[in-house]
N, C-alpha and C positions, 0 to 999 in steps of 0.2 A: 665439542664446542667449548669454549674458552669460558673462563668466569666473566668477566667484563662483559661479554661478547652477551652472555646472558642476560647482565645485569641491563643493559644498553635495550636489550630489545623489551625487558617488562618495563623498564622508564618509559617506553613509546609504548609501549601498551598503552598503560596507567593514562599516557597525557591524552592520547585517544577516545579513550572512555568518560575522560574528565569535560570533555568538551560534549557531550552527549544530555539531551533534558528529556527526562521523564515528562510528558506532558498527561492532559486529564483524560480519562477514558471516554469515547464518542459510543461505546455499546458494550452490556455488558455477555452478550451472544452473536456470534456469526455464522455465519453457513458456508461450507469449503468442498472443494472437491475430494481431497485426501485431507489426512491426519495433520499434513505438512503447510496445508494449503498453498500447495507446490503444481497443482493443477489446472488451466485457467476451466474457468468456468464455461466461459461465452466470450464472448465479442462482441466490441457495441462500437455504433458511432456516435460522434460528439458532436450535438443537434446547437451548442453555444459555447461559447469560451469560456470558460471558468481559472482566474487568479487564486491559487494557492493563501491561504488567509494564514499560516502557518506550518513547519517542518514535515506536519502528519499528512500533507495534503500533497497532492502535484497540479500543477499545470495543465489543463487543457484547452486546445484549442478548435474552434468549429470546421467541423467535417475530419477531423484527426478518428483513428483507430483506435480503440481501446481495450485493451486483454483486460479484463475480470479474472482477479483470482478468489474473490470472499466478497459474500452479501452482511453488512454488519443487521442484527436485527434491533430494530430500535427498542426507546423505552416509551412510554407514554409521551406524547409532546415536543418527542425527539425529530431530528431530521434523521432520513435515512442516506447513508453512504455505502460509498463500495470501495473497496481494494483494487486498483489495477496500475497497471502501465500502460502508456502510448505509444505508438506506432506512428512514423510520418515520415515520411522522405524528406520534408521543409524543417522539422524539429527532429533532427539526431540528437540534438546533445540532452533529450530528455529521456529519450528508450534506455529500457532498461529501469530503471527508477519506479520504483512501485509506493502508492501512495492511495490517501483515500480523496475521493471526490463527490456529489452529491450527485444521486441514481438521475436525478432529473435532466440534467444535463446531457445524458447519453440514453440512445435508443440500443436496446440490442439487436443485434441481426442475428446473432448464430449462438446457441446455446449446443454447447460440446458434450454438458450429461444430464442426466436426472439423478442421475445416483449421487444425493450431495450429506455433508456430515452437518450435524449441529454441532456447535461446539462452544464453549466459553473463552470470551477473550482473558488475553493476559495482559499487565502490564507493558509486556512486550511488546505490544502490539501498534502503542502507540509512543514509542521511544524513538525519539529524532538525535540525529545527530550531525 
């Protein structure tokens, strides 16, 4: 690989990253399938439509699919959210997209394990970009 050629792909890095906002933490513990939280959870359906209020959130809409990957555990007085992506033949351009949404909004149908992790969130976690 060339010098420039290098230099050229960490300038798109950088600009990449640069556009990315840390936002505020919504729980400071979640519960996950794996270490990764790379396994969904369950499966729920979306009992109302819920508008995205922000980057950390998705889009859902009534009677859409939704994979659960992580239960965040609230704090005191907090709402509770989940982690997942939707599913819909009517809404493609949103699959794949994983985000957090408010547990109430969706019922689950199918829970995949009982085997789940506690875990502490990171900042990571809740970084948009």
């Amino acid at each position: 690989m060339s010098h420039p050629l290098v230099i050229l792909l960490c300038v798109g890095l950088l600009h990449e990253t640069a556009r990315a906002i840390l936002m505020d933490k919504l729980a400071d513990s979640k519960i996950c399938g794996d270490a990764e939280c790379s396994n969904v959870l369950s499966m729920a359906t979306a009992l109302d439509d819920f508008i995205a209020p922000d980057c950390r959130f998705i889009n859902i809409k009534k009677g859409q699919t939704v994979y659960v990957y992580s239960k965040l555990i609230p704090a005191e007085g907090t709402g509770v959210f989940w982690s997942g992506s939707v599913y819909s033949e009517r809404y493609v351009d949103q699959m794949g997209r994983i985000g957090y949404f408010p547990a109430t909004v969706v019922k689950e149908t199918n829970k995949f394990s009982d085997n789940t992790i506690d875990m502490q969130t990171t900042e990571m976690d809740f970084y948009c970009d």
